[in-house]
PyMOL Python script that loads the backbone (N, CA, C, O; Angstrom):
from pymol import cmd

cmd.read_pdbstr("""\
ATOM      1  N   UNK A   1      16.156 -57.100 -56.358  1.00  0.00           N
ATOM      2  CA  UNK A   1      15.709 -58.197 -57.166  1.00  0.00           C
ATOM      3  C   UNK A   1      14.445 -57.779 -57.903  1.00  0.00           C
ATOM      4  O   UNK A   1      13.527 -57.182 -57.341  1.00  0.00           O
ATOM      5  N   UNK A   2      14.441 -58.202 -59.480  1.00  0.00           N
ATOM      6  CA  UNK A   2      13.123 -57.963 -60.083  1.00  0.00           C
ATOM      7  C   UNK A   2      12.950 -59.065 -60.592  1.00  0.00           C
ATOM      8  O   UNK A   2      13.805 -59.735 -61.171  1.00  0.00           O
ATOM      9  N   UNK A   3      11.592 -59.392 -60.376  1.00  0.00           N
ATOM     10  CA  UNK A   3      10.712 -60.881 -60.571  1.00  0.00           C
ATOM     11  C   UNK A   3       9.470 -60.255 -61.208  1.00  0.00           C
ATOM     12  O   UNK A   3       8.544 -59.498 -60.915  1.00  0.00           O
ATOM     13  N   UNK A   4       9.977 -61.026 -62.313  1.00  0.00           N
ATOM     14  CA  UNK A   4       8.425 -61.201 -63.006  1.00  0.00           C
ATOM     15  C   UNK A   4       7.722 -62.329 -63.729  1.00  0.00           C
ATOM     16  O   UNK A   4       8.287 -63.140 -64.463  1.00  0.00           O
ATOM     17  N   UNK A   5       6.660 -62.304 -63.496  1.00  0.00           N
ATOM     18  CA  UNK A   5       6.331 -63.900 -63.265  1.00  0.00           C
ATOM     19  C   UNK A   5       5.230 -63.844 -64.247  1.00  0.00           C
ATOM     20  O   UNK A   5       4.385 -62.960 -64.110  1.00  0.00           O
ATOM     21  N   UNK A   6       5.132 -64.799 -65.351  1.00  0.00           N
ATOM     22  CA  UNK A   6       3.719 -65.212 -66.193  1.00  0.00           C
ATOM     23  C   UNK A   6       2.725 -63.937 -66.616  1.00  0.00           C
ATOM     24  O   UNK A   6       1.501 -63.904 -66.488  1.00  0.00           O
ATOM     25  N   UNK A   7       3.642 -62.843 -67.186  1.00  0.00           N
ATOM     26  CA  UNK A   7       3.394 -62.037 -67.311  1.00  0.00           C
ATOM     27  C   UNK A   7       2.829 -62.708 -69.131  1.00  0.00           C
ATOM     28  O   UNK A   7       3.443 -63.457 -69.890  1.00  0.00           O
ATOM     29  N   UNK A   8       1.257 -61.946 -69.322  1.00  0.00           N
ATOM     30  CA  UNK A   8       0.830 -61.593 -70.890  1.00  0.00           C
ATOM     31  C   UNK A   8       0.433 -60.595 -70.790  1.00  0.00           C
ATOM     32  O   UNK A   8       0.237 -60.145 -69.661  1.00  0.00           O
ATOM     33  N   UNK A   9       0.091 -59.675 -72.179  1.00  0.00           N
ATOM     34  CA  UNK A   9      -0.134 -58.482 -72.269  1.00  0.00           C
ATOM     35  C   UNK A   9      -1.069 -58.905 -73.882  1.00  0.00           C
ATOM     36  O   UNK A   9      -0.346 -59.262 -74.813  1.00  0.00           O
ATOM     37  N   UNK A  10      -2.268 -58.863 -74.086  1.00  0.00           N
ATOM     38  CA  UNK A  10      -3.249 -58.694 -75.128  1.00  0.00           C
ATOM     39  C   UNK A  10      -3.910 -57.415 -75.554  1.00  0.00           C
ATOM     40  O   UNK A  10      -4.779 -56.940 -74.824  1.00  0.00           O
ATOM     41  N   UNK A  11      -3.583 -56.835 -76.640  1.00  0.00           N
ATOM     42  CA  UNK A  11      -4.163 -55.864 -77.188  1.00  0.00           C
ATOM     43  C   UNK A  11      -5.066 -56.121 -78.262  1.00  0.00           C
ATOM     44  O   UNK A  11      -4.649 -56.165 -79.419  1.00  0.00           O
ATOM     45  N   UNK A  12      -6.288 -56.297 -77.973  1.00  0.00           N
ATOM     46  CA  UNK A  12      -7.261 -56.149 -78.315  1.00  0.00           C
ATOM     47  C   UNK A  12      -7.359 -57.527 -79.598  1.00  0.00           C
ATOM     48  O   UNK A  12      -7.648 -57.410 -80.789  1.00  0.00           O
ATOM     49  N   UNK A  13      -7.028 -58.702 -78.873  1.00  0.00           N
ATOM     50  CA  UNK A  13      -6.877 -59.693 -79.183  1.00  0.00           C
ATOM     51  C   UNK A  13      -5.494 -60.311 -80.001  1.00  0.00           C
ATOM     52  O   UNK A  13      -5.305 -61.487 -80.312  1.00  0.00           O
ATOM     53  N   UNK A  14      -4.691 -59.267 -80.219  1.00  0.00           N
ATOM     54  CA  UNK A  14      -2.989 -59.691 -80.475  1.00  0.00           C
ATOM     55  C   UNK A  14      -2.488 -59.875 -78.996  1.00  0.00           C
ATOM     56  O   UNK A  14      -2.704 -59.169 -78.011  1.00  0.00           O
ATOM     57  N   UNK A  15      -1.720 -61.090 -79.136  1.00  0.00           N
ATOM     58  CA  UNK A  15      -1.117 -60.760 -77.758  1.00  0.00           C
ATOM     59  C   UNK A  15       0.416 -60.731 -78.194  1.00  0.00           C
ATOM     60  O   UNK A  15       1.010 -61.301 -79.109  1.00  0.00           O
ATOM     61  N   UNK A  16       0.893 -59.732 -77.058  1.00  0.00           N
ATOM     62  CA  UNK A  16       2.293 -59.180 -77.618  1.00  0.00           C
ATOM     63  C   UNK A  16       3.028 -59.826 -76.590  1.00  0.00           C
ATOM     64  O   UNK A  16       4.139 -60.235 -76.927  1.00  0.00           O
ATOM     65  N   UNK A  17       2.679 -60.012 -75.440  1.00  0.00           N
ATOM     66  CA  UNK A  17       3.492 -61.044 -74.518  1.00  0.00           C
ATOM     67  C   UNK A  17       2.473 -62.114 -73.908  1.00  0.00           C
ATOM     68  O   UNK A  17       1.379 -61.857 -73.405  1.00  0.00           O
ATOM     69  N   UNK A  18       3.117 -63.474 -74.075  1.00  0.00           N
ATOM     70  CA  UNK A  18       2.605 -64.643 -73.696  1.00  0.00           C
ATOM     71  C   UNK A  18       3.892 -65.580 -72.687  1.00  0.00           C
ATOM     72  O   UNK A  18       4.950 -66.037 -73.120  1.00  0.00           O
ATOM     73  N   UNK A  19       3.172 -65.680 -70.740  1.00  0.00           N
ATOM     74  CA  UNK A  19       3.573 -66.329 -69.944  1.00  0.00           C
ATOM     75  C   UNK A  19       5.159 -65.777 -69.767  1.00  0.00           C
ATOM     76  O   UNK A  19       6.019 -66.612 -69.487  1.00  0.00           O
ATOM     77  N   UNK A  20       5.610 -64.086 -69.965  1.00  0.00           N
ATOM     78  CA  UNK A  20       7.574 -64.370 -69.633  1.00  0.00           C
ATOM     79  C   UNK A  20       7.453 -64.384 -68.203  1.00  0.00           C
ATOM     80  O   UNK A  20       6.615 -63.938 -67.418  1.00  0.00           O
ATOM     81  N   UNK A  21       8.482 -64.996 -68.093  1.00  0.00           N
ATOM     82  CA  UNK A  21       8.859 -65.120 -66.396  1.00  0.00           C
ATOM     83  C   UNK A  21      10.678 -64.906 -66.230  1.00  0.00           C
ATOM     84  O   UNK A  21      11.561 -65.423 -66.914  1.00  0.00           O
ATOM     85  N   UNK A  22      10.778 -64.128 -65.275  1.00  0.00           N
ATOM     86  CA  UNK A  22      12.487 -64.239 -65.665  1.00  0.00           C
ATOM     87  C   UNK A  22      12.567 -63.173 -64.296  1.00  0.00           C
ATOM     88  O   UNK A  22      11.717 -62.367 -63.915  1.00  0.00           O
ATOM     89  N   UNK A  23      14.328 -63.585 -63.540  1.00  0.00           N
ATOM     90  CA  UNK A  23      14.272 -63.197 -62.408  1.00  0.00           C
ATOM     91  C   UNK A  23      16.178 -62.307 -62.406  1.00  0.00           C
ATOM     92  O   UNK A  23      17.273 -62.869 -62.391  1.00  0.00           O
ATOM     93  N   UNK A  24      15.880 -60.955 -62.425  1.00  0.00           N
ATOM     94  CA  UNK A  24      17.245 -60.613 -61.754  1.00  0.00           C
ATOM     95  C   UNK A  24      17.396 -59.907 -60.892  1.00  0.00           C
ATOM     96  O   UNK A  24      16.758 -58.939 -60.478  1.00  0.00           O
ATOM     97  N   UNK A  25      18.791 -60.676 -60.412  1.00  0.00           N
ATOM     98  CA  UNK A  25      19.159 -60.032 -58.661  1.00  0.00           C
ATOM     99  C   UNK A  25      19.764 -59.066 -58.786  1.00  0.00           C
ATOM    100  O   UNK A  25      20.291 -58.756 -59.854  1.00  0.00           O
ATOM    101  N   UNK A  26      19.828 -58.355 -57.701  1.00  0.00           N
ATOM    102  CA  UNK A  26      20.716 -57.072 -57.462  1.00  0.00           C
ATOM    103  C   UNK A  26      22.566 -57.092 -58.367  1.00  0.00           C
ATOM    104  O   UNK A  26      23.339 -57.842 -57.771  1.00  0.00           O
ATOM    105  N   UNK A  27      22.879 -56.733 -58.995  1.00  0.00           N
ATOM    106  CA  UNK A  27      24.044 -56.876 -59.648  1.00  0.00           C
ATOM    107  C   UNK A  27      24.265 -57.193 -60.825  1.00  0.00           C
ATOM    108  O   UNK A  27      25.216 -56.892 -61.546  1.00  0.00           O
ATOM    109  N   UNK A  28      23.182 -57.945 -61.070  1.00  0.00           N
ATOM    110  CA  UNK A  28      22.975 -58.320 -62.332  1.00  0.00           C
ATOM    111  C   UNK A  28      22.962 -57.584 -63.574  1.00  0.00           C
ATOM    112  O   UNK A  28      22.318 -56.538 -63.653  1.00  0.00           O
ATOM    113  N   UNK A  29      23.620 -58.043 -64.552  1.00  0.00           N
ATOM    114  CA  UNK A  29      23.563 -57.452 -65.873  1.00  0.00           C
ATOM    115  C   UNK A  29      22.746 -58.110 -66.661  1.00  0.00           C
ATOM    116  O   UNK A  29      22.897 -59.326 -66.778  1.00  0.00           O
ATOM    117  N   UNK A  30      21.718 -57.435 -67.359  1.00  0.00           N
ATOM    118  CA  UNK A  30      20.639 -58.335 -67.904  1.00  0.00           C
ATOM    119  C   UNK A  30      20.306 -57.398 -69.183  1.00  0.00           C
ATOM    120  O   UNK A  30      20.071 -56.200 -69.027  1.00  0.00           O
ATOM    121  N   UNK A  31      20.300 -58.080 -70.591  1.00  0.00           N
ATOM    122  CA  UNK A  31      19.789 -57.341 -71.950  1.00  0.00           C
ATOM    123  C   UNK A  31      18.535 -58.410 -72.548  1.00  0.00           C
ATOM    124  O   UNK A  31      18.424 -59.634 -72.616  1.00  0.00           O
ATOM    125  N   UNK A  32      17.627 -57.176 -72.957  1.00  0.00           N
ATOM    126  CA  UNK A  32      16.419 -57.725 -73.520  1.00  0.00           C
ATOM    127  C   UNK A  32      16.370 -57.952 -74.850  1.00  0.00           C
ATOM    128  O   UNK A  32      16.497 -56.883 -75.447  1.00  0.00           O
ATOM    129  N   UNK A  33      16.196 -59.199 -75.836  1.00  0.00           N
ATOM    130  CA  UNK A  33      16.870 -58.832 -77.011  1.00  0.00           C
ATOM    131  C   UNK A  33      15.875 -59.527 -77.525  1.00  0.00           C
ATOM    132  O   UNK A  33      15.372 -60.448 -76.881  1.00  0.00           O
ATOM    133  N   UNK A  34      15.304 -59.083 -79.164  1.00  0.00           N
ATOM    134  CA  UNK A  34      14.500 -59.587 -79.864  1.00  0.00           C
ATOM    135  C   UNK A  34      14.210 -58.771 -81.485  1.00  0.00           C
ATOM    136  O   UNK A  34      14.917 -57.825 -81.832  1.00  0.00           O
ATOM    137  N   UNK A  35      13.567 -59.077 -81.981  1.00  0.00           N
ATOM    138  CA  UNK A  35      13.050 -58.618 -83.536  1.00  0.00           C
ATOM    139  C   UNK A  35      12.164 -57.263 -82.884  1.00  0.00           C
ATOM    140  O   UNK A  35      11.903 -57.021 -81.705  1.00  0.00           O
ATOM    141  N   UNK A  36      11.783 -56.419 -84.248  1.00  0.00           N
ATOM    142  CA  UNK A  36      10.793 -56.026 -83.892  1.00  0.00           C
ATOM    143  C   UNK A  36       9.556 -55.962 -83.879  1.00  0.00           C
ATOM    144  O   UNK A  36       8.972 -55.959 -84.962  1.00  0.00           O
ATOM    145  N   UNK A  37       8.734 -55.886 -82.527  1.00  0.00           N
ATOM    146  CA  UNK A  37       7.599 -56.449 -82.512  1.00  0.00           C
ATOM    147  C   UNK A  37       6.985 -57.759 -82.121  1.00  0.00           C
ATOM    148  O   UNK A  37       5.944 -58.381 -82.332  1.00  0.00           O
ATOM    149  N   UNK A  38       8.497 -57.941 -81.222  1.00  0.00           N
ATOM    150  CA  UNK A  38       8.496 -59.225 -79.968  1.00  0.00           C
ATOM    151  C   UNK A  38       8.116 -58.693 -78.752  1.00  0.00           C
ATOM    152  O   UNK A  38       7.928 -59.671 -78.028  1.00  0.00           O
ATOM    153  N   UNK A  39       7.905 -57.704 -78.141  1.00  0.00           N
ATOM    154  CA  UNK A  39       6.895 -57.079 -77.176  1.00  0.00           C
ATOM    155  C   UNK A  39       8.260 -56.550 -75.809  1.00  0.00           C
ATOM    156  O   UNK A  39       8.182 -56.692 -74.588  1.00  0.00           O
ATOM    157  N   UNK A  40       9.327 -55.977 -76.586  1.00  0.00           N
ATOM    158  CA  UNK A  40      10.664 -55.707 -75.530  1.00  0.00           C
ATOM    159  C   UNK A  40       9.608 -54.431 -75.022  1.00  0.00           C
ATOM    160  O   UNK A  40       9.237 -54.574 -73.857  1.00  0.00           O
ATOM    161  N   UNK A  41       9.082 -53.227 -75.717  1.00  0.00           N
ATOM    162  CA  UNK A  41       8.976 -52.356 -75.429  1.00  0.00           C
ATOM    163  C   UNK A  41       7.743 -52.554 -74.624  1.00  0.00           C
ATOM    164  O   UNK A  41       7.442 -51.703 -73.787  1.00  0.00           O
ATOM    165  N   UNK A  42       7.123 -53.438 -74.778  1.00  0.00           N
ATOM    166  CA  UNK A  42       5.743 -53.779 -73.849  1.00  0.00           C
ATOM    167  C   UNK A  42       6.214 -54.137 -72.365  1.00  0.00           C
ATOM    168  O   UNK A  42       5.978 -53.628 -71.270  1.00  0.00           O
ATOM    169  N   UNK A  43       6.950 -55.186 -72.770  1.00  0.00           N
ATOM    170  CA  UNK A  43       7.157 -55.848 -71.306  1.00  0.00           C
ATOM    171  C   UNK A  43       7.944 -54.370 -70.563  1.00  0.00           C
ATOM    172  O   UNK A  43       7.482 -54.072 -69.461  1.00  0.00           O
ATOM    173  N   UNK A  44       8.867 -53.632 -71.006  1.00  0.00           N
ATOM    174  CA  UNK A  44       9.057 -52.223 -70.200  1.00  0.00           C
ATOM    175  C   UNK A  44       8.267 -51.266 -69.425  1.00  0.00           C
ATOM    176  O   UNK A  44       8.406 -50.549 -68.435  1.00  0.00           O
ATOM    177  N   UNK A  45       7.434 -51.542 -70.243  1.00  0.00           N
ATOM    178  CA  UNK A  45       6.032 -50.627 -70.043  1.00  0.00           C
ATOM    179  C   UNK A  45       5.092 -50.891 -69.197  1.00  0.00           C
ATOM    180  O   UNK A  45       4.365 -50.161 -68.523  1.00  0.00           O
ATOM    181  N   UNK A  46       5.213 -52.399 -69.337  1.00  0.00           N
ATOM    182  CA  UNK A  46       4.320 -53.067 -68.141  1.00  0.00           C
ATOM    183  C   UNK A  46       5.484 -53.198 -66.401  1.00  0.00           C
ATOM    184  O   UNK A  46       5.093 -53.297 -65.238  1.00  0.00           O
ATOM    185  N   UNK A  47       6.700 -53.149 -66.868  1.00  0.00           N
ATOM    186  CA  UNK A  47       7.604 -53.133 -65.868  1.00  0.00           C
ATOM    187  C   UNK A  47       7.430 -51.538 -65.253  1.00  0.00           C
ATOM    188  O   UNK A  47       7.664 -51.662 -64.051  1.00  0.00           O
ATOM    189  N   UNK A  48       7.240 -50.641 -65.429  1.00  0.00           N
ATOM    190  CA  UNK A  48       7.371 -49.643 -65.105  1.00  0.00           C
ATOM    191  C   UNK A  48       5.903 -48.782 -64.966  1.00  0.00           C
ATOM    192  O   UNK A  48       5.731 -47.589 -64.717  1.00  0.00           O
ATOM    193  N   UNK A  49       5.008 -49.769 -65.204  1.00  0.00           N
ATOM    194  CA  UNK A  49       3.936 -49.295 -64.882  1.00  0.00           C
ATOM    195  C   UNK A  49       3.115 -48.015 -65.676  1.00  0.00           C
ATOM    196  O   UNK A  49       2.307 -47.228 -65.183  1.00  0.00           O
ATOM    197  N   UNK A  50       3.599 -48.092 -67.032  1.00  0.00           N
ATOM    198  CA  UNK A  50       2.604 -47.300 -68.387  1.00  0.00           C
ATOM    199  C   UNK A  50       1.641 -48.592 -68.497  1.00  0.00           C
ATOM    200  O   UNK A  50       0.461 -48.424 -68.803  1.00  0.00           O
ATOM    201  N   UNK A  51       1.994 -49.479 -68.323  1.00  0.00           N
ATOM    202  CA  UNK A  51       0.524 -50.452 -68.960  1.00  0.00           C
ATOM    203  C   UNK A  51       0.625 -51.476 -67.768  1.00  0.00           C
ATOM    204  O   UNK A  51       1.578 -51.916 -67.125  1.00  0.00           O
ATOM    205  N   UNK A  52      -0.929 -51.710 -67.722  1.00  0.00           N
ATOM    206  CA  UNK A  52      -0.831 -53.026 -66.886  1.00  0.00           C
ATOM    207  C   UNK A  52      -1.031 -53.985 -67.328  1.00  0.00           C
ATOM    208  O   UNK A  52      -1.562 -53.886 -68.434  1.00  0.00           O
ATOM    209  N   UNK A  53      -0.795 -55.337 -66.871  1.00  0.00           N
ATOM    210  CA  UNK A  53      -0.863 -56.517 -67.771  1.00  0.00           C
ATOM    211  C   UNK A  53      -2.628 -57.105 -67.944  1.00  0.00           C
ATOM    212  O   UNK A  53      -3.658 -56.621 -67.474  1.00  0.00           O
ATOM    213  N   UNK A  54      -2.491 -57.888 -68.504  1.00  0.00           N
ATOM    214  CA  UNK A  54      -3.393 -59.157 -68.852  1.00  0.00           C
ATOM    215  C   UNK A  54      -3.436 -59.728 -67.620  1.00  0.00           C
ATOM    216  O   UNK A  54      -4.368 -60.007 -66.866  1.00  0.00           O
ATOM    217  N   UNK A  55      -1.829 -59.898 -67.528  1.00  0.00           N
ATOM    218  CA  UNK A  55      -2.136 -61.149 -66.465  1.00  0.00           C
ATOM    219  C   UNK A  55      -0.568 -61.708 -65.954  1.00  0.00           C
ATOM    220  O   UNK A  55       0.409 -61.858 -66.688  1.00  0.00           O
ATOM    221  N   UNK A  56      -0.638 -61.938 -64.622  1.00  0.00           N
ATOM    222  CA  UNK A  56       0.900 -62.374 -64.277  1.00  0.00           C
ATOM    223  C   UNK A  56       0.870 -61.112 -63.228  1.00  0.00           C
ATOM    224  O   UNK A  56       0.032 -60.272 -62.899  1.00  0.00           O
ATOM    225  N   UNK A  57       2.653 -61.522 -62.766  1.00  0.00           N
ATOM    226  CA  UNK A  57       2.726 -59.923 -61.384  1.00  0.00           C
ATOM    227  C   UNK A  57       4.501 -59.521 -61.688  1.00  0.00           C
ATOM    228  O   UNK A  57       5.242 -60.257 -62.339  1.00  0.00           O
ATOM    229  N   UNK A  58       4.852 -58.446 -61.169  1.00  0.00           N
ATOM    230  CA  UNK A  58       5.743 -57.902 -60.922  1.00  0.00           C
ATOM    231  C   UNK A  58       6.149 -57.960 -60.089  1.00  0.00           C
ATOM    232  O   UNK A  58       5.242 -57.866 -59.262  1.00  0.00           O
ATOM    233  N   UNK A  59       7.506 -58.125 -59.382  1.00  0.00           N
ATOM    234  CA  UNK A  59       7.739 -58.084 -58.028  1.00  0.00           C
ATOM    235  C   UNK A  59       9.244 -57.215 -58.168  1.00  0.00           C
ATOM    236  O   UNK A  59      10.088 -57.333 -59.055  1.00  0.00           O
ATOM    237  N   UNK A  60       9.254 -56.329 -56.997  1.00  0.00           N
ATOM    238  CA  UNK A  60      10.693 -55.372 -56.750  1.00  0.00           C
ATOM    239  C   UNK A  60      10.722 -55.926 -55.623  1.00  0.00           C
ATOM    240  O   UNK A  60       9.789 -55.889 -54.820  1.00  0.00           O
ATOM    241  N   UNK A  61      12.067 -56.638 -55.406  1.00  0.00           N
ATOM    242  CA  UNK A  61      12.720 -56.995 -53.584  1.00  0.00           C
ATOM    243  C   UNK A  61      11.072 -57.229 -53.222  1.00  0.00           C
ATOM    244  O   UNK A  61      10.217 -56.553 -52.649  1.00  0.00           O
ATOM    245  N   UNK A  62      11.103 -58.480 -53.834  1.00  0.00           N
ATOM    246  CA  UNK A  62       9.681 -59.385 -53.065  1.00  0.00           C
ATOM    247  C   UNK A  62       8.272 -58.869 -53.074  1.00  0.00           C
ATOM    248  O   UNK A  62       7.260 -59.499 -52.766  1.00  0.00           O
ATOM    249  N   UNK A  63       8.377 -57.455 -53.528  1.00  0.00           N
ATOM    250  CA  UNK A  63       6.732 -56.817 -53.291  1.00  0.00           C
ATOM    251  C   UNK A  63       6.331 -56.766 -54.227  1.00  0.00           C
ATOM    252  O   UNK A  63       7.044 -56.455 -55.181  1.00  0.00           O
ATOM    253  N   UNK A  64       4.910 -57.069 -54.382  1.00  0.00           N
ATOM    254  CA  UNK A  64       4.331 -57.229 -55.864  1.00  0.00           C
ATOM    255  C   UNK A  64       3.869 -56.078 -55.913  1.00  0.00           C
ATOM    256  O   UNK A  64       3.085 -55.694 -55.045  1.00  0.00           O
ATOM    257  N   UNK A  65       4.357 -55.080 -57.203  1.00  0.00           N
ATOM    258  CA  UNK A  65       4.834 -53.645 -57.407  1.00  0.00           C
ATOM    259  C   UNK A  65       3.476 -53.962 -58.782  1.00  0.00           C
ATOM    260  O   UNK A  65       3.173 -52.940 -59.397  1.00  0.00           O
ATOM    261  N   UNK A  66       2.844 -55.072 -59.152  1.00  0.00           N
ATOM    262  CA  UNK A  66       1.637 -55.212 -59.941  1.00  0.00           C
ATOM    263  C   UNK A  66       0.557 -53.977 -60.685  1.00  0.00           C
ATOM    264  O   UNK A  66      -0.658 -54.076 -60.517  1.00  0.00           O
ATOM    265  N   UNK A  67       0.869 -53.377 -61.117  1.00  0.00           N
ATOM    266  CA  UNK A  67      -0.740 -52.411 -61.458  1.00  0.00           C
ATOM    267  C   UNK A  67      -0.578 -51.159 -60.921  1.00  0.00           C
ATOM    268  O   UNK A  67      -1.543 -50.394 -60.903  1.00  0.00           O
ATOM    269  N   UNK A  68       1.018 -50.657 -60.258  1.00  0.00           N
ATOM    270  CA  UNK A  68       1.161 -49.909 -59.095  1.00  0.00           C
ATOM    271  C   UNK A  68       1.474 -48.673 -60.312  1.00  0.00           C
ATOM    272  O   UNK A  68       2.197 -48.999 -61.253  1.00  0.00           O
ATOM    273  N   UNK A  69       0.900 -47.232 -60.262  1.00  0.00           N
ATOM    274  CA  UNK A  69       1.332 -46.153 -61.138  1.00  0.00           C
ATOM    275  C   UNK A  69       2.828 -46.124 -61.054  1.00  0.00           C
ATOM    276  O   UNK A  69       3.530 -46.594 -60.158  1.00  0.00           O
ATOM    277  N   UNK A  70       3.385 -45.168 -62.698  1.00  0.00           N
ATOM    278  CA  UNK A  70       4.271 -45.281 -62.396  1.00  0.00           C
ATOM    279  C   UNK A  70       5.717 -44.207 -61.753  1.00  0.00           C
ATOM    280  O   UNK A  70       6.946 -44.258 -61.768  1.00  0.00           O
ATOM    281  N   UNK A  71       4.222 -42.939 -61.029  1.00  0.00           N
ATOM    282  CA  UNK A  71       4.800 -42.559 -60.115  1.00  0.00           C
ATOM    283  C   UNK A  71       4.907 -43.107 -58.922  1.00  0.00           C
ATOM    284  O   UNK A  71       5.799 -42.763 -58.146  1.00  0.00           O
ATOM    285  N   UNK A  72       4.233 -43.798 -58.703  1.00  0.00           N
ATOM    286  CA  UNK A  72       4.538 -44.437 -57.480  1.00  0.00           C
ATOM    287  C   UNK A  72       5.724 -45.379 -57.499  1.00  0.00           C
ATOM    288  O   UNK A  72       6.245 -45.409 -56.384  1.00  0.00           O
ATOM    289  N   UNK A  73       6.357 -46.193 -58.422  1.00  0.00           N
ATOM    290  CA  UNK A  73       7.042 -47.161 -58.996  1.00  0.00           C
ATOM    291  C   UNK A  73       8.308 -46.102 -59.138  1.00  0.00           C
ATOM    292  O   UNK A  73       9.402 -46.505 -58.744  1.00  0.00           O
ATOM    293  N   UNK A  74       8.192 -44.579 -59.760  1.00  0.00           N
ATOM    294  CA  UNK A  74       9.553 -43.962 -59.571  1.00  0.00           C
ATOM    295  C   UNK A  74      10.129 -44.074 -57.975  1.00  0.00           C
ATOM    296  O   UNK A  74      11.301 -43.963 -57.615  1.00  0.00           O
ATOM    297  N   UNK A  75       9.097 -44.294 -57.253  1.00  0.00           N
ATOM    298  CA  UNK A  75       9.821 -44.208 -55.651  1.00  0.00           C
ATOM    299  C   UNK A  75      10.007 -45.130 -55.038  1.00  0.00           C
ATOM    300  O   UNK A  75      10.047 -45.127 -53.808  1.00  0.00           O
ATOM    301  N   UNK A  76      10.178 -46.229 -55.835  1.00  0.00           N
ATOM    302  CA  UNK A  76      10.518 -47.438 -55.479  1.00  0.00           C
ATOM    303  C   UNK A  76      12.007 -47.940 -56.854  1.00  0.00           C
ATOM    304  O   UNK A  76      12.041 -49.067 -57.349  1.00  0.00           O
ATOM    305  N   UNK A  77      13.114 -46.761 -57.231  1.00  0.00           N
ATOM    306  CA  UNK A  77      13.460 -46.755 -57.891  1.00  0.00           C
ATOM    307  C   UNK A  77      13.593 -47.504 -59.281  1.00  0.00           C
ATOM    308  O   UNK A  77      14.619 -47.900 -59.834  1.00  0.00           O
ATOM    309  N   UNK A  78      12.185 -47.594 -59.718  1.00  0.00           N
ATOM    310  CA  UNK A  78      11.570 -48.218 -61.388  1.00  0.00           C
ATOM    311  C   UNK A  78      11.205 -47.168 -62.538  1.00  0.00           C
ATOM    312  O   UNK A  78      10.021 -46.945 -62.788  1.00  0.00           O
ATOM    313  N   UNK A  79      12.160 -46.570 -63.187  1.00  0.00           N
ATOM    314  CA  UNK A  79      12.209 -45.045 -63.940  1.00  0.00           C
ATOM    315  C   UNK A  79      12.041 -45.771 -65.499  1.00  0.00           C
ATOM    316  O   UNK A  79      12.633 -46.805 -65.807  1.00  0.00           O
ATOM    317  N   UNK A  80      11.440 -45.285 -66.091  1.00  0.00           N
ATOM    318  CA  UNK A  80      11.695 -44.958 -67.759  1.00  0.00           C
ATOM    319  C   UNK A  80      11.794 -44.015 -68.451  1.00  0.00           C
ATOM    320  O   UNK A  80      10.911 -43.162 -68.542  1.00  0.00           O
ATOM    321  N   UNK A  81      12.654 -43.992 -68.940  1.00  0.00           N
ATOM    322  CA  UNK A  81      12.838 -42.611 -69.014  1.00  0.00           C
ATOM    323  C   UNK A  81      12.621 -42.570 -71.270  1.00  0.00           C
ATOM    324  O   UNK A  81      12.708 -41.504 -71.880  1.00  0.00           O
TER     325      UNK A  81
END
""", "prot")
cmd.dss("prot")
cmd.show_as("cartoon", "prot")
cmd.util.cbc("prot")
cmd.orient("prot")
């Protein structure tokens, strides 16, 4: 399960993500879809731990995986490749 909760991301007073929250379970098929420069590639980034947020948490199978590098996050199978 990946939970992410009230996640924003502000760059240097743009903010590229404001409050997403959205939850999928194991099996799930899930697509991120938007214009460009709706913050898909941010919120990845902050999922996988290249950027940390503003504000809000991450959670993998319940653990808040938050701020965590993202080698450490490869071993908790969270890759970008």
């Amino acid at each position: 399960m990946l939970e992410v909760s009230g996640i924003t991301q502000i760059f240097g007073g743009v903010t590229a993500l404001e409050d997403v929250s959205f939850r999928i379970n194991r099996g799930d098929i899930t697509g991120v879809i938007g214009p460009n420069g709706a913050g898909k590639t941010t919120l990845f980034n902050i999922i996988t731990g290249i950027y940390t947020q503003t504000a809000g948490q991450v959670f993998l199978e319940e653990r808040d995986v938050s701020g965590l590098p993202p080698e450490r996050l490869a071993r908790l199978a969270m890759v970008r490749t």
